[in-house]
C-alpha positions in Angstrom: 103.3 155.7 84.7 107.2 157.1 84.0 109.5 156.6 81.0 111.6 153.6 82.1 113.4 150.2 80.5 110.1 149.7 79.2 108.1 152.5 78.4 109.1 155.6 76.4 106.5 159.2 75.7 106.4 161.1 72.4 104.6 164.0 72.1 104.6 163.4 67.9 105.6 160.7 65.3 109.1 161.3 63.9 111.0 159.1 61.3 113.7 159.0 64.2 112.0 157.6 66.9 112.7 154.2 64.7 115.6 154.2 66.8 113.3 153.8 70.0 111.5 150.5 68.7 115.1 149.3 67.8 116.4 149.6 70.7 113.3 147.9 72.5 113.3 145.2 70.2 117.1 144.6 70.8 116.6 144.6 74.8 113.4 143.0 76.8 110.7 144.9 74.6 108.7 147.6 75.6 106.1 150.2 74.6 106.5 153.5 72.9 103.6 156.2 73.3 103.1 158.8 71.2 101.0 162.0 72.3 102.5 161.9 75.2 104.4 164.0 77.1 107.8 163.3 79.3 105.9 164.2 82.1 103.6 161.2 81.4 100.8 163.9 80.4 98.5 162.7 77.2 98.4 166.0 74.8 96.6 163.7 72.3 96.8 163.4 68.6 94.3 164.9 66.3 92.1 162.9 63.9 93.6 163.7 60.9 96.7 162.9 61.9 96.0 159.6 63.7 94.6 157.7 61.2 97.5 158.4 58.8 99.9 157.2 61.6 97.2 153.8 62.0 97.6 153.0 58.4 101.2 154.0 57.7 103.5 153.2 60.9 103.3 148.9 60.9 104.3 148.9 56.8 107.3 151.6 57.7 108.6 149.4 60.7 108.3 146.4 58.9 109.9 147.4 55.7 112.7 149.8 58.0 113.6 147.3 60.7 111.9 143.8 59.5 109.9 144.2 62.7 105.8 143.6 62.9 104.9 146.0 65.8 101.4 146.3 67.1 100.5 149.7 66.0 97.1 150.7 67.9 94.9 154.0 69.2 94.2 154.2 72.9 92.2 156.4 74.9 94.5 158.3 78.2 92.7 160.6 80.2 89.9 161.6 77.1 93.0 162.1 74.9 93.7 159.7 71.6 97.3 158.4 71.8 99.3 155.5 69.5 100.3 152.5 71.5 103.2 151.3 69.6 104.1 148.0 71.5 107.2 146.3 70.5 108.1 142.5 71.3 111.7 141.5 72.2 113.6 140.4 69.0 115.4 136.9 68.9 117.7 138.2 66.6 119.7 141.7 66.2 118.0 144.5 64.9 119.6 147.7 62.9 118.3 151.1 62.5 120.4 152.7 58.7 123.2 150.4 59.7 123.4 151.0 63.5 122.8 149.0 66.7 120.5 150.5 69.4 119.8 149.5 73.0 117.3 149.9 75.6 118.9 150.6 79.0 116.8 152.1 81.5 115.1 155.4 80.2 118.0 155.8 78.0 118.5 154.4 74.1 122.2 153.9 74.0 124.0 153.3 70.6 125.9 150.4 70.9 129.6 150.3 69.2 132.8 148.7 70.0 132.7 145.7 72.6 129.5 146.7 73.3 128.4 145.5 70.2 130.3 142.6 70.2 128.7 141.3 73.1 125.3 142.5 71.9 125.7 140.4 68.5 127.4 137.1 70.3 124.4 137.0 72.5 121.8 137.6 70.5 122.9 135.0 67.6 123.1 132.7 70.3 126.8 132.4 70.4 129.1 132.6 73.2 132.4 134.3 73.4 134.5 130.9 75.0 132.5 128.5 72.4 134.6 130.5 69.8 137.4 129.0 67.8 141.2 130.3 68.1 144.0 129.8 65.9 145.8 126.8 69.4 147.0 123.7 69.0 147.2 121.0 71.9 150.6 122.1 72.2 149.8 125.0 73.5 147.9 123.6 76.6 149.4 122.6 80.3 149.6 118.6 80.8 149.8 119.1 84.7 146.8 121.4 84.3 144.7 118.8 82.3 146.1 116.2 84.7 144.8 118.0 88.0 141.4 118.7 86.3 140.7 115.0 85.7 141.5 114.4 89.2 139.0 117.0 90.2 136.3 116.0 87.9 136.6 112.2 88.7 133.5 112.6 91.3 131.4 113.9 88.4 133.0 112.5 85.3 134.1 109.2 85.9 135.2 108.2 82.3 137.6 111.3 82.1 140.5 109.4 83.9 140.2 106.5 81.2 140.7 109.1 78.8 144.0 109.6 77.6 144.3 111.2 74.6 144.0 114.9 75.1 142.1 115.8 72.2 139.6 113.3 72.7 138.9 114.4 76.3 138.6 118.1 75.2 136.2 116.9 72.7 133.9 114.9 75.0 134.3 118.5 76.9 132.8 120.5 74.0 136.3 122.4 73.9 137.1 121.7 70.2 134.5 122.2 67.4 133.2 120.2 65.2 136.1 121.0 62.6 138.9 120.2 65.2 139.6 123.4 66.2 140.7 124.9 69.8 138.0 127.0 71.5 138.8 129.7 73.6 137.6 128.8 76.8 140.5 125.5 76.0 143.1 128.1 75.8 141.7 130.2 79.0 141.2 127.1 81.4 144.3 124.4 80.4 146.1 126.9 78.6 149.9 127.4 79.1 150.2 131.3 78.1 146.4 132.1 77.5 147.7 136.2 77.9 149.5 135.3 74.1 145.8 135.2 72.8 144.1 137.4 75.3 146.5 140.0 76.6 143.7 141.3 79.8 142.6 137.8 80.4 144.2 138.1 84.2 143.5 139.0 87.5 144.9 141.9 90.0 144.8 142.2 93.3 146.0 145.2 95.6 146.7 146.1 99.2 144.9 149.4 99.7 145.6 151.5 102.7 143.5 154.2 101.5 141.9 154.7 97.3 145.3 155.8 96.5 147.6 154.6 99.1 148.2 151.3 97.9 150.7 148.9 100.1 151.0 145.8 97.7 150.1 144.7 94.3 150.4 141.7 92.0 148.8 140.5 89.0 148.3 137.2 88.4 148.7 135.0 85.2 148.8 132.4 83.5 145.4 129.6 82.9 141.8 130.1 84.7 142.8 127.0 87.4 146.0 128.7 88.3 144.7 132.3 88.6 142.0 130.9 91.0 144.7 129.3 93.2 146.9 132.4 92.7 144.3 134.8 93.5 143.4 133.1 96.4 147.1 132.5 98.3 147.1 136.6 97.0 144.0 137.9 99.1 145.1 135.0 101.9 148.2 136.4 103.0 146.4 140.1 103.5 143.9 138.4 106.1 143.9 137.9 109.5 143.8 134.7 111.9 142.3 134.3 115.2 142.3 131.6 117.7 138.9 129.9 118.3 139.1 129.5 121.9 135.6 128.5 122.2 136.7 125.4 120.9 138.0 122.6 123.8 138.0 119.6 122.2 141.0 118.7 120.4 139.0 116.2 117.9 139.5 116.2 114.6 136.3 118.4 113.9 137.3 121.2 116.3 140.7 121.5 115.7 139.1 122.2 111.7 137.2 125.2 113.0 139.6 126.5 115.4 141.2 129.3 113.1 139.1 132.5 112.2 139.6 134.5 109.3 138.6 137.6 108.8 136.3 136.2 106.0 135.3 132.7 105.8 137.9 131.4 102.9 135.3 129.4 101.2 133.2 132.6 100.4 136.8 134.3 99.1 137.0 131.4 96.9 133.8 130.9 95.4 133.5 135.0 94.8 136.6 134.4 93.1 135.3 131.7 90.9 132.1 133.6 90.1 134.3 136.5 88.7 136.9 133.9 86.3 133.2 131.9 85.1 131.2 135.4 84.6 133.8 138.1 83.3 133.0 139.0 80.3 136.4 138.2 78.7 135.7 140.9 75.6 136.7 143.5 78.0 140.3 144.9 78.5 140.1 145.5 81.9 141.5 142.6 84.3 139.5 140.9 87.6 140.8 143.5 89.5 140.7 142.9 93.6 141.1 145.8 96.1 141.6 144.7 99.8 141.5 147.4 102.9 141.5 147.1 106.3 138.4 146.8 106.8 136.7 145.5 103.4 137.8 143.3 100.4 136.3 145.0 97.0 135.4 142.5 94.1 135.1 144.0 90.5 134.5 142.3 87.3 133.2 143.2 84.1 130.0 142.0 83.0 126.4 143.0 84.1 124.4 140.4 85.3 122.3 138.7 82.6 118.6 138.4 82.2 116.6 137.4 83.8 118.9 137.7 87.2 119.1 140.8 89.4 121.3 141.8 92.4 118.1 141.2 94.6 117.9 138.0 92.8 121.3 136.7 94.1 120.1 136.3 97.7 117.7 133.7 96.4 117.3 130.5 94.9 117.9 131.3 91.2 119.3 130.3 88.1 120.0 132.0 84.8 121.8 132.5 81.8 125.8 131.4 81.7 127.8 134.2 79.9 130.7 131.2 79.4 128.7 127.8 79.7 132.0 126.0 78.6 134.1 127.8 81.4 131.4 127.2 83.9 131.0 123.4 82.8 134.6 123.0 83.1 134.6 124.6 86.4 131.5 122.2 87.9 133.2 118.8 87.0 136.3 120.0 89.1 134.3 120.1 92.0 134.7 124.4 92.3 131.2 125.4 91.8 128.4 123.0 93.7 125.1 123.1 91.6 124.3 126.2 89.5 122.9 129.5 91.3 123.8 128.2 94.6 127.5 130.3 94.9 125.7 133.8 96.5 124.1 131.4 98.5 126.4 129.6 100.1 128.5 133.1 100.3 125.7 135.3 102.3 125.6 131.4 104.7 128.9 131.4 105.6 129.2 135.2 106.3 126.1 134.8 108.4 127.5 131.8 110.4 130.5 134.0 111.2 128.7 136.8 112.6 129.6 138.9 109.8 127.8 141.7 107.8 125.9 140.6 104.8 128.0 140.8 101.6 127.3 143.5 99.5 126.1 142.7 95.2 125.9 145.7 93.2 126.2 146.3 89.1 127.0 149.2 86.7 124.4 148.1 83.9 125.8 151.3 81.4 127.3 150.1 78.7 128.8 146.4 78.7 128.6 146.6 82.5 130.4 145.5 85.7 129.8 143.5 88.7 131.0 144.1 92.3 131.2 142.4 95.5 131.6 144.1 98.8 133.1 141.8 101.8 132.8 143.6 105.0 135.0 143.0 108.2 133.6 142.5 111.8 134.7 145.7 113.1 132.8 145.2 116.5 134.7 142.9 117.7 136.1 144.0 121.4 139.7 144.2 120.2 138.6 146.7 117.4 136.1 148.4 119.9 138.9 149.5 122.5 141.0 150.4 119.8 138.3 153.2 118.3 138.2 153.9 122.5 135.1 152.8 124.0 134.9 152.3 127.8 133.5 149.0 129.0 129.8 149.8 129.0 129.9 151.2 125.5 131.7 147.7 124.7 129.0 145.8 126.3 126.5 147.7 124.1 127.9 146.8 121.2 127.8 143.4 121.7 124.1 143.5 123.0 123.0 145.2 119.9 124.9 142.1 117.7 123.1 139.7 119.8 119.7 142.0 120.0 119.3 143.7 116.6 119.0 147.2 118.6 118.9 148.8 122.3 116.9 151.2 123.9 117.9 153.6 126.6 115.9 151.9 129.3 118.5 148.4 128.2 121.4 150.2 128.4 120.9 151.4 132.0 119.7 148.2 133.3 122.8 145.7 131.4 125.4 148.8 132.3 123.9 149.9 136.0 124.1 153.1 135.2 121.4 156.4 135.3 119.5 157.6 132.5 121.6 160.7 131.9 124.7 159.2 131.9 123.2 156.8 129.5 122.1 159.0 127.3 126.2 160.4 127.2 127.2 157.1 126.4 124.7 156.4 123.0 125.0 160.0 122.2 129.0 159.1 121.4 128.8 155.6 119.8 125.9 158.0 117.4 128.7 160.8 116.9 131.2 158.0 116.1 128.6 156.6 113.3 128.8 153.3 115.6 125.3 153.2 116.5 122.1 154.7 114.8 119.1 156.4 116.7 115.4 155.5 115.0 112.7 157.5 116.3 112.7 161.1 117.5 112.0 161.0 121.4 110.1 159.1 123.4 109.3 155.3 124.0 109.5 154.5 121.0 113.6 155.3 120.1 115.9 152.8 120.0 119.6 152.0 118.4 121.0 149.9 115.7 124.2 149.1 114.8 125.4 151.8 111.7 127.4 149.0 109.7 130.7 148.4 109.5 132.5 151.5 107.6 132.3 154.0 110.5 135.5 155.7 111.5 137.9 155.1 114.3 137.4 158.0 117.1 138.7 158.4 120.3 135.9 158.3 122.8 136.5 158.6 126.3 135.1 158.2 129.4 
């Protein structure tokens, strides 16, 4: 047992650990153990000291934090401990006036936009069903126009409707009082950066971290940044030729150009990051593109109950903007909830491409990042980093194989063991290939992954 998002170890009862329970109660819960080391070691409470703790500890957290905590003595390796255990709160919960937050094995004070956040979400409120100080004036006719096109598939009666208010209404984008919501503004808006100044999106031509080639932002509503970001990150990729493809149908000639993503994973990674960004922020969507990767960031941890591991499965979960993501499902641009990382880690897959990458920065409000990786075995890439034919062939047999033993690579190449061994020990050197196992029968190669560098082999 180890202190973690759930579990914290006091070695005595102080008035401050209040904090603790607060900032379990304000996250998923948890338990906090007192005679307790941080090594997870029971020291054990005396007696006299227990029983006071028994008796005194429920009335101080209910009349301190309007919490009932279950307050009890427990036996650890022959030692008496308190088990506090703390249930998640369904409201906010304060410590002398201040927020606290379980996050990992830390407590974190929450403050700022942190806060904000915290108390949105925890009253049950979200940011885009809040009102703003629009009128219908304010919002884009041909952007309203193109939506009920879009949505007509899902929302029949929207192209009867003609009277703007009354359609954002039946939407859920004014309130009950008549006034404009934010996500209104943010999605049919015609300047939504007057009323939320970081409410845009970036995207930038890397060469290297700091060698950047290109950048633009881009502005304006949520339905023209997703078309702007797009044509943006488009015009950095490359286009093959199919020439697998011989028929000159209808069908083929659709599949004949090869990206160096599949488009339709660009676009629904950029939808994910206008529907989840947590718009409190002041950072913008910001999208780096190298030669060799394109680099999603957002702000805005995932929310409970999903995980990065949980992406690569069939899941649903919480909407951070349920208005924006509505919005976004009637026009056709997200399929059925949950099923976006899906679809993304298909089509990547059905390309022959390395799996996308999902990670998070849950400190603080958070972020979310997605990794796009290139196909950098392909054989015009391979020559270019200076492999010989055999070392080519390889390559492509380990793609096809999952991995390659010596013994393969002499019988697909024709050549002796030694001269073998020369061969794998260079695509190794150049981080192309990686050896598991030692020596013996048992050794064989995989493919390192796609950010190894460009060498010069020989031979």
């Amino acid at each position: 047992m180890i202190e973690n998002q759930h579990i914290e170890f006091k070695e005595s009862w102080q008035d401050e650990y209040l904090k603790v329970i607060t900032a379990f109660a304000n996250a998923e819960g948890g338990v906090l153990y007192i005679g307790v080391n941080d090594k997870a070691e029971p020291i054990g409470i005396s007696e006299s000291k227990i029983k006071p703790l028994l008796e005194n500890l429920p009335n101080k957290i209910k009349n301190k934090l309007n919490l009932t905590a279950s307050v009890k003595e427990e036996i650890f390796k022959n030692k008496k401990v308190l088990k506090i255990e703390i249930e998640p709160s369904n409201y906010p919960i304060s410590c002398d006036g201040k927020f606290y937050f379980k996050s990992g094995s830390t407590v974190q004070e929450l403050s700022g936009i942190e806060l904000s956040a915290f108390l949105l979400e925890k009253t049950g409120q979200t940011w885009d069903r809040l009102t703003i100080d629009a009128e219908i004036e304010d919002l884009d006719t041909q952007t309203i126009e193109l939506f009920k096109k879009l949505s007509k598939p899902r929302l029949p009666f929207i192209m009867q409707e003609t009277d703007t208010k009354l359609l954002l209404q039946k939407l859920g984008l004014i309130s009950k009082d008549g006034k404009m919501t934010r996500a209104a503004v943010l999605l049919f808006g015609k300047d939504p950066q007057q009323y939320f100044i970081s409410a845009y999106s970036r995207v930038g031509r890397f060469k290297t971290d700091i060698d950047i080639l290109d950048s633009v932002d881009i502005r304006g509503n949520l339905f023209q940044q997703l078309d702007g970001v797009f044509n943006a990150i488009k015009k950095h990729l490359n286009v093959r030729f199919d020439t697998s493809v011989r028929e000159a149908t209808t069908e083929a000639l659709s599949r004949r150009d090869i990206w160096d993503y599949p488009l339709d994973a660009v676009r629904e990674i950029i939808i994910n990051a206008l529907i989840h960004r947590d718009y409190l922020d002041t950072s913008p969507i910001q999208i780096k593109i190298y030669d060799d990767k394109i680099v999603f960031w957002n702000s805005g941890k995932l929310l409970f109950p999903l995980t990065v591991e949980s992406l690569k499965t069939s899941h649903s979960g919480r909407q951070r903007n349920p208005l924006i993501a509505s919005v976004f499902y009637y026009a056709g641009n997200v399929e059925q909830w949950g099923s976006g990382t899906l679809k993304v880690l298909r089509l990547f897959k059905e390309q022959g491409l390395p799996e996308p990458e999902f990670a998070e920065q849950k400190e603080g409000i958070g972020d979310f990042t997605v990794y796009f990786y290139k196909d950098r075995y392909t054989e015009e890439e391979l020559r270019k980093a200076g492999l010989n034919e055999r070392q080519i062939k390889a390559v492509f047999y380990v793609k096809e194989k999952g991995r390659i033993t010596n013994r393969e690579y002499q019988e697909i190449t024709g050549v002796k063991k030694r001269q073998a061994s020369i061969d794998l020990a260079e695509l190794e050197k150049e981080s192309i290939i990686k050896k598991i196992g030692s020596t013996g029968k048992g050794t064989f190669y995989v493919l390192r992954g796609n950010n190894w560098a460009k060498g010069a082999i020989k031979g």
